[in-house]
N, C-alpha and C positions, 0 to 999 in steps of 0.2 A: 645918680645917687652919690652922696660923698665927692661931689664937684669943688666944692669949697677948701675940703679937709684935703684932697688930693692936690688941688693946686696951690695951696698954699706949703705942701712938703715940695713939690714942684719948685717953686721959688728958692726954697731956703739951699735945696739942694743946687740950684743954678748959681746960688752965690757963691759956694764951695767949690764948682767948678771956677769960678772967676778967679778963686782966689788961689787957685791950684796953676791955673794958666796963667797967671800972674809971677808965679815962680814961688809960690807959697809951700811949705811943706806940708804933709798930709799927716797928721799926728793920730796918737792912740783913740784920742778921745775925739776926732773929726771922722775917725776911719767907726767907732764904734756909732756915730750918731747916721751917718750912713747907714750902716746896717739896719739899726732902728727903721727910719725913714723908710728904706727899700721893704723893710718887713712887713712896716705898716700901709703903705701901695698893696703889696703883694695879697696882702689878708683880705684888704680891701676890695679887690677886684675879683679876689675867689669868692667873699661874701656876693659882690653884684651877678655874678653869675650861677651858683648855686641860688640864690632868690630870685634869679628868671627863670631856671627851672621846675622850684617849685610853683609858680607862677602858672609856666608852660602847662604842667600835671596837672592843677588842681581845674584847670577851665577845659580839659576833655584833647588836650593836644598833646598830648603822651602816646608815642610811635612804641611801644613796647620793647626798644632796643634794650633796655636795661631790666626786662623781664627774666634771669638768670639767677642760679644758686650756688652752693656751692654741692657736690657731692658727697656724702657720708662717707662715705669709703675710701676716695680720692682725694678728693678736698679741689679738685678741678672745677673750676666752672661751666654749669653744664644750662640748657635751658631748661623752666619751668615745666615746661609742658612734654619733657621728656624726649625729645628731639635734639640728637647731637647735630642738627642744622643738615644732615645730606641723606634726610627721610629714615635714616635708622635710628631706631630707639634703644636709649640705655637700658644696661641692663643692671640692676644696683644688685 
């Protein structure tokens, strides 16, 4: 997913390397479109893998690891099913 869009930041960002190894200086506005760039990867690949998870969930492959709340009282995350995980149970 986002193969194209990815590789083609890939690229642009490979030139500014060249252009850097080349003995180029790294300016305000090459350093800002980097950031850009690395942002938009970054977003990118958190979207790809939050949509294989809901993916995972939605077709019955949900291991319940993420079945937790937080606690009224505490504000600690505790499990749902009231099980601090070492068979004792909270006591709210």
């Amino acid at each position: 997913m986002f193969e194209g869009i990815c590789e083609a930041i890939h690229k642009e960002m490979d030139m500014l390397e060249e252009k850097f190894e080349g003995g180029g200086k790294l300016t305000a506005q090459d350093l800002e479109h980097l950031d850009k760039m690395a942002h938009t990867l970054k977003s990118l690949k958190t979207y790809e893998a939050m949509e294989g998870n809901s993916e995972r969930m939605s077709y019955g492959e949900y291991d319940g690891s993420y079945a937790r709340g937080r606690s009224r009282t505490t504000g600690r995350y505790i499990s749902r099913d009231g099980d601090r995980g070492n068979g004792m149970p909270y006591r709210y």
